[in-house]
C-alpha positions as CSV (number, residue, x, y, z in Angstrom):
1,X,-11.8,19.5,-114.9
2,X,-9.3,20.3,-112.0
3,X,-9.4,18.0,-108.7
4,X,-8.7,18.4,-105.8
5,X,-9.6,16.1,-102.6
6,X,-13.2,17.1,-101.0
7,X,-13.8,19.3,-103.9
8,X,-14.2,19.7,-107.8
9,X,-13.7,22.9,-109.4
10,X,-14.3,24.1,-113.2
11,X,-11.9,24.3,-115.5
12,X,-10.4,27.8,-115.5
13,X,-8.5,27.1,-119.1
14,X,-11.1,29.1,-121.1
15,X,-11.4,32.2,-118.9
16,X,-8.4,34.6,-118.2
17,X,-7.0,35.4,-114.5
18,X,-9.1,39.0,-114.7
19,X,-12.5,36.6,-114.6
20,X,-10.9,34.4,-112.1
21,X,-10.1,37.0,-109.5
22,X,-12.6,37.9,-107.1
23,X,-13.0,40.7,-104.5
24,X,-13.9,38.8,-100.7
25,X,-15.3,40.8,-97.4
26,X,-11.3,39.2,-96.5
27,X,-10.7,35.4,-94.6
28,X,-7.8,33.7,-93.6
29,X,-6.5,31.2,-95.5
30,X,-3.8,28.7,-94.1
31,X,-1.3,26.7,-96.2
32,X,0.0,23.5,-95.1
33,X,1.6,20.6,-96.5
34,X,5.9,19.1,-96.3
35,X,8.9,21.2,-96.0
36,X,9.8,21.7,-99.8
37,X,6.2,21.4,-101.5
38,X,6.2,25.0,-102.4
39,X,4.3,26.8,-99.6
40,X,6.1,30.2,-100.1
41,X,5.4,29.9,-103.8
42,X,2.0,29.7,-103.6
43,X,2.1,32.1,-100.9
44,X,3.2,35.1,-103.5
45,X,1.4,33.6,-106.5
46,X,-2.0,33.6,-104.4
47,X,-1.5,37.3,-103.2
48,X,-0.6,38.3,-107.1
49,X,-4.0,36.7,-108.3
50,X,-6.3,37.8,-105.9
51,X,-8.4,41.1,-106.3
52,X,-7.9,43.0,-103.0
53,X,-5.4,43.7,-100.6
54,X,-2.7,40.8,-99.0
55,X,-0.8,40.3,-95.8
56,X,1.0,37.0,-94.9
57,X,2.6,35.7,-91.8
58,X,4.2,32.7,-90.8
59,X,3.8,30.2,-88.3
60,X,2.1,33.0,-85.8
61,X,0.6,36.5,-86.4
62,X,3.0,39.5,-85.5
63,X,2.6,41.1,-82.3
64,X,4.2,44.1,-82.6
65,X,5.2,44.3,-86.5
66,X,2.9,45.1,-89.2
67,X,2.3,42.0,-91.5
68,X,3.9,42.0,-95.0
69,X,1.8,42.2,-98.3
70,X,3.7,39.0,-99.9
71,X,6.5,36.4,-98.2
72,X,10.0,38.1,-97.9
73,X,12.4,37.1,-100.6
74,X,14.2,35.1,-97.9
75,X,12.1,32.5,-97.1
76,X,11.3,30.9,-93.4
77,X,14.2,27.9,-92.6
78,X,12.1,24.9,-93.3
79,X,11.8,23.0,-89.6
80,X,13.7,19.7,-90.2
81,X,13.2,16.5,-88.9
82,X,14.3,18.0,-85.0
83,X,15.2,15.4,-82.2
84,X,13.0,12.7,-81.1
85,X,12.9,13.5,-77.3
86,X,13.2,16.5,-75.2
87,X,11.6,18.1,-72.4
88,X,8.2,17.5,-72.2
89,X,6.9,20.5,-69.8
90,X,9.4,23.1,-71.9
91,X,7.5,21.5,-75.1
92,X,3.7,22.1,-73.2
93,X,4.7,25.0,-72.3
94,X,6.3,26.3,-75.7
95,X,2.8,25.3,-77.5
96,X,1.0,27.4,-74.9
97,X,3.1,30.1,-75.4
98,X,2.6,30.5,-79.0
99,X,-0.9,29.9,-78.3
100,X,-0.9,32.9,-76.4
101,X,1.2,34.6,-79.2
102,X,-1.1,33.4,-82.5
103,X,-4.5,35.0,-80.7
104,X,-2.9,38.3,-79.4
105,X,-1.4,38.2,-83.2
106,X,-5.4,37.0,-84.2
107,X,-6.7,40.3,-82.3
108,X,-4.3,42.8,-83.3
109,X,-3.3,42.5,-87.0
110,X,-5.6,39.1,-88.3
111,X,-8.9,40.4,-87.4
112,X,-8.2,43.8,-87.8
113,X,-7.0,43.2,-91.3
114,X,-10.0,40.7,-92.6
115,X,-12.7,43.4,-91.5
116,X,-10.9,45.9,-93.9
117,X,-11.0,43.4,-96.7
118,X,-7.9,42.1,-96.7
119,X,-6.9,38.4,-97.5
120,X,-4.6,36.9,-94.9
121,X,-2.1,34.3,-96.0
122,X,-0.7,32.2,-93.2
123,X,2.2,29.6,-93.9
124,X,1.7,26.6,-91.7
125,X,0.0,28.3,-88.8
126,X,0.2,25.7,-85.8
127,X,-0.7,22.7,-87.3
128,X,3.0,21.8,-87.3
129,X,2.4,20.3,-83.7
130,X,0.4,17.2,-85.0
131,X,2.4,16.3,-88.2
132,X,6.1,17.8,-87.3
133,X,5.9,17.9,-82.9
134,X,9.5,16.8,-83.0
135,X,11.2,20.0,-85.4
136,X,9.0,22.3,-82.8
137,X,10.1,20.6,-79.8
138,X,6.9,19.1,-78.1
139,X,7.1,15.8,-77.2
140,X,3.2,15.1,-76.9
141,X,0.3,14.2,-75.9
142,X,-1.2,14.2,-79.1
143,X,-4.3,14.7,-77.8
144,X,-3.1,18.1,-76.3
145,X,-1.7,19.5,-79.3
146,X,-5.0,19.1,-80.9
147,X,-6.8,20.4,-77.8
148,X,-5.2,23.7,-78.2
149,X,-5.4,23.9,-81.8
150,X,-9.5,23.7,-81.7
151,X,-8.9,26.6,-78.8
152,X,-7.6,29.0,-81.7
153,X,-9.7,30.9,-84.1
154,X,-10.9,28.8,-87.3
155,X,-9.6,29.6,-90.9
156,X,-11.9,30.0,-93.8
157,X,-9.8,27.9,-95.4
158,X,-7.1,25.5,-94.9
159,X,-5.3,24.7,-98.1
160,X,-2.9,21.3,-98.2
161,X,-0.3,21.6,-100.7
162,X,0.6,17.8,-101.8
163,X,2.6,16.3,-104.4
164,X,4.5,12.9,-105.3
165,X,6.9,11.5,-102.3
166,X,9.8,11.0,-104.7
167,X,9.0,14.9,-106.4
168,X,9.0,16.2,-102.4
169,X,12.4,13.9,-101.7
170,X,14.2,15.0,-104.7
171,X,14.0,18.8,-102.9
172,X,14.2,17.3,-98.9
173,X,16.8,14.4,-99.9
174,X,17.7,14.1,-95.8
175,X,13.8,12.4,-95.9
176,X,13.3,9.3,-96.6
177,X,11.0,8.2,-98.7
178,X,8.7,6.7,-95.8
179,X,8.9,9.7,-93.5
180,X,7.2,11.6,-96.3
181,X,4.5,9.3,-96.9
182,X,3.3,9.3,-93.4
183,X,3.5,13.2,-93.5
184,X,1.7,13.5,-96.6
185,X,-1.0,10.8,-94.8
186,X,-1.2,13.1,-91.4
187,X,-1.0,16.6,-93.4
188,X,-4.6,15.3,-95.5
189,X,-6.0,14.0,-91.8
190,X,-5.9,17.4,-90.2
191,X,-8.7,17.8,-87.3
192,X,-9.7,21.3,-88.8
193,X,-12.9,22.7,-90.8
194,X,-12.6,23.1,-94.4
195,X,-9.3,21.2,-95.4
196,X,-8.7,21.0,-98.5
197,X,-6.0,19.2,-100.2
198,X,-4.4,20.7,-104.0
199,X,-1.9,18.9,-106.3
200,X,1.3,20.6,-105.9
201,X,2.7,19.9,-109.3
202,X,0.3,22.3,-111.2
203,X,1.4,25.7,-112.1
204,X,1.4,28.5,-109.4
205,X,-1.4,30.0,-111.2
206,X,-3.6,27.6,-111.2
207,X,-3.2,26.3,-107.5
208,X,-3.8,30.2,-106.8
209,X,-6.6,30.7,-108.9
210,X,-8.5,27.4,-107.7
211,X,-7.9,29.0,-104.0
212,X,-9.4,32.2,-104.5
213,X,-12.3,30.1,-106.3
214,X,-12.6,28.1,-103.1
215,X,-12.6,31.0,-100.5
């Protein structure tokens, strides 16, 4: 059997990827989880198993440009560690601003794109503001970041990528070791409906064939 937190799934070694796939009415899946876990990866490999059409986005929806089918081959600068203090009005006023940005980007290409059938990827989305505040500038409340985050629309599905601190800090050395386990801890403790957490350290494939089973 295969196991993730909050949910069991069947074995997929006896059927092939064909029996796997499945066609959906579309959703939105979010992934989530440490800089260097393997987001992106899973990004492509869960567009390449599912039956149906793809677009992805990162961080926030497009406004004005169409949404890719897969990541680019270039993927998004992971966020770092960013400074511990800052403005704290320019931070408030950065989360409401992309706020603003991620439901325009909801209405115009999300939405639009899950009535046709279409599975929408998202790496990250917003939850960055409770686990990383610091690498997006916002310097708290706590309490308001998640505020604003019940304020946006609700995945179908938000999918934690987590793996081994020493496996993450072999590919984010400038972490330490203890950094990582408090981000793994606050990643699996998100405030958001149907979180669920998958082992980063099996194949692609299987990661993206246990999501599609989950959706």
């Amino acid at each position: 059997m295969l196991r993730t937190d909050n949910v069991t799934t069947a074995g997929l070694s006896d059927r092939t990827a064909t029996d796997a796939r499945r066609s959906s009415s579309g959703a939105l899946v979010i992934l989530v989880g440490p800089d260097g876990v393997g987001k992106t990866t899973i990004a492509r490999e869960l567009a390449a198993v599912y039956q149906g059409p793809t677009v992805y986005f990162h961080f926030v929806p497009p406004i004005r440009e169409t949404m890719s089918s897969t990541p680019p081959e270039i993927s998004a600068p992971h966020l770092g560690k960013g400074k511990p203090s800052g403005s704290r009005v320019l931070g408030w006023l950065r989360l409401f601003r992309n706020a603003g940005r991620f439901w325009l980007g909801y209405l115009l290409r999300v939405r639009p794109a899950i009535a046709k059938g279409s599975l929408v990827i998202g790496d990250r989305g917003m939850y960055g503001y409770l686990v990383q505040p610091n690498a997006l500038k916002f310097f708290g409340p706590a309490g308001l970041a998640k505020a604003v985050l019940r304020a946006l629309p609700t995945p179908d599905l938000v999918v934690n990528l987590s793996a081994p601190p020493d496996v993450i800090r072999k590919r984010k050395q400038e972490l330490s070791r203890e950094a990582i386990v408090r981000e793994l801890a606050a990643w699996r403790m998100l405030p958001t409906r149907r979180l669920r957490t998958f082992d980063a350290e099996q194949t692609p494939t299987a990661i993206g064939l246990q999501i599609v089973e989950e959706i």
